[in-house]
C-alpha positions, 0 to 999 in steps of 0.5 A: 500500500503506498502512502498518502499524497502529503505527510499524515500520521498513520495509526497502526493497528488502531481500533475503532474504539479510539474514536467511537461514541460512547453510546455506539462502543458499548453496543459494539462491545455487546455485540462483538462478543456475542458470538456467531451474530453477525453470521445470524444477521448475513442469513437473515439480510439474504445470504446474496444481498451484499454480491447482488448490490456489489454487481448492481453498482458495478452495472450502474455507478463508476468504480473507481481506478487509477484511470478514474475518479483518480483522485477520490481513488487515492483518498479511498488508499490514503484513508486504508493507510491511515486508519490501518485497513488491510483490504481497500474498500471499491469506491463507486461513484453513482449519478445522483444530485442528492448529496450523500455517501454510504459504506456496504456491505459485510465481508467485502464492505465498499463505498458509495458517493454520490455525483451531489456529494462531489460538486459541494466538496472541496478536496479536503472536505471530500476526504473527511467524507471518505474517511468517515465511511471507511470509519463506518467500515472499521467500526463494522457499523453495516451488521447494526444498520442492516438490523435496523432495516430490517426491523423498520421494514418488520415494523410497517408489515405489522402496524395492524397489531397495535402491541407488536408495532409499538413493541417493534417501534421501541426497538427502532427507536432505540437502534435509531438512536444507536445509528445517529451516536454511530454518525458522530463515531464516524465523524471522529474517524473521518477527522483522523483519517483527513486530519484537517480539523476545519476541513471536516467542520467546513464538510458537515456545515456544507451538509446545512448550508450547501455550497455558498461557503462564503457566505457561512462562517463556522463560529457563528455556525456554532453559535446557532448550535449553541442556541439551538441547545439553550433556546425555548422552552420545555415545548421547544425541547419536546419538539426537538426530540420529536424531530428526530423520531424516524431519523438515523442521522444528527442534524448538521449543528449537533454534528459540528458542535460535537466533533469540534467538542472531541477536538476541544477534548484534546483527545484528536490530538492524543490519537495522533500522538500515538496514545490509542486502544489498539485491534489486538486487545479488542477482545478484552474490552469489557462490556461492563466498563463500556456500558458506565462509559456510556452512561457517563456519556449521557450523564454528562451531555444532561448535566451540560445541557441548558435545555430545559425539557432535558432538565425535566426529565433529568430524573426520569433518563437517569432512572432509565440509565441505572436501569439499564446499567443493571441489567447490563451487569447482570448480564456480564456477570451471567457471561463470566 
């Protein structure tokens, strides 16, 4: 594999776990150590879903070589190398004005972008976005969005049975939640991968606010995140969540405020400095210390919150969230 076109910190052997969500590495932890799941999962997506969607991008997109799309191709190597991959994901390049990108697949998982995508990016921010689904590819996320698919599509084939659907619904909502804290993993990873920290804010502000770059200015972009958080009342703050049911993405200011928070943290910093969980121990990580980081994690997003129906309900969550650490403890303790 050669090395990327200007001098970038490669992270041998990183893990995902280095730059994922709290909320998604518990949940990964759950699942990688449940073992055979992801087998399960292949057969019930269809044992030729991943080769007949390979072969209908192969039909229909543009694959991506030496000899074209030169350039997005040597991101797809550049993030591989950086990120420690040892198989290079196929990049297509499919004709939609739709701006979007989606990694696929499980055993030979490859990457999709859209023609929209390509005409809002500059270089830089294109190779945040690629290294944000080769992020997406590193940390396996396809095995649990492929389970959410399946369950949405359940859930529309037994809305007739009004318990069935509500209890399908909550294990939806649930995932959907699990897919937005998975975006803002791979946000992380995207920004270790291009390591131009204004590149990638400068990417998800574009996913707001489209091409007109020189007419936004990420500051005040942040500002309107913050105000986004503090402003209105307890109504404002049930309206916020209510327009995020069915959604598997954070909105664009929830997005920026917290990849630029991680970079604050300094812990960007201290992944390129070479302090980061390597692959090889994890088989160690516990799921008991991932699920109270996880906790921690939410504990901390209420406590820092100004709005004010989080403040409402800050009981009620925390209640649920001692709930669950319970049951997660109980369950570790039957594994050991």
């Amino acid at each position: 594999m050669t090395t990327p076109d200007r001098n970038r910190v490669q992270l041998p052997g990183i893990s995902s776990r280095a730059y994922e969500h709290p909320a998604d590495r518990s949940a990964l932890v759950a699942m990688r150590s449940l073992s055979g799941f992801d087998s399960v999962l292949k057969r019930m997506s269809g044992l030729f879903s991943e080769r007949r969607l390979r072969l209908m991008f192969l039909a229909s997109a543009v694959r991506t070589t030496d000899t074209q799309f030169r350039a997005l191709h040597d991101m797809g190597r550049d993030s591989a190398y950086i990120l420690d991959l040892h198989r290079i994901p196929e990049i297509y390049v499919q004709q939609d004005p739709q701006v979007s990108a989606m990694a696929i697949g499980f055993d030979e998982p490859f990457i999709v972008v859209s023609t929209g995508l390509l005409d809002l990016m500059d270089e830089e921010e294109l190779r945040f976005v690629i290294g944000h689904e080769t992020s997406h590819i590193l940390s396996g996320h396809a095995v649990y969005g492929t389970m959410l698919a399946i369950l949405t599509r359940l859930a529309t084939r037994v809305a007739w049975i009004p318990l069935g659907y509500i209890g399908l619904r909550v294990i939806v909502a649930a995932l959907e939640e699990w897919q937005r804290k998975a975006e803002m993993s791979a946000d992380g990873g995207g920004l270790l991968a291009g390591q131009d920290p204004d590149a990638a804010l400068r990417a998800l502000m574009k996913l707001a606010g489209g091409s007109r770059l020189h007419e936004m200015n990420i500051e005040a972009f942040l500002d309107q995140a913050r105000e986004y958080d503090t402003g209105g009342d307890v109504r404002d703050g049930l309206l916020k969540v209510l327009n995020l049911i069915g959604t598997t993405h954070p909105f664009a200011v929830t997005r920026v405020a917290e990849l630029d928070r991680w970079r604050r943290t300094g812990e960007y910093e201290n992944i390129l400095a070479g302090n980061y969980p390597r692959r090889e121990d994890d088989a160690n990580a516990k799921i008991t210390e991932e699920v109270k980081a996880a906790a921690n994690s939410y504990r901390e997003s209420w406590s820092q919150s100004q709005d004010p129906f989080i403040g409402v309900l800050r009981d009620v969550a925390e209640g649920a969230v001692n709930a669950g650490e319970r049951i997660f403890n109980k369950f570790a303790r039957r594994e050991n």
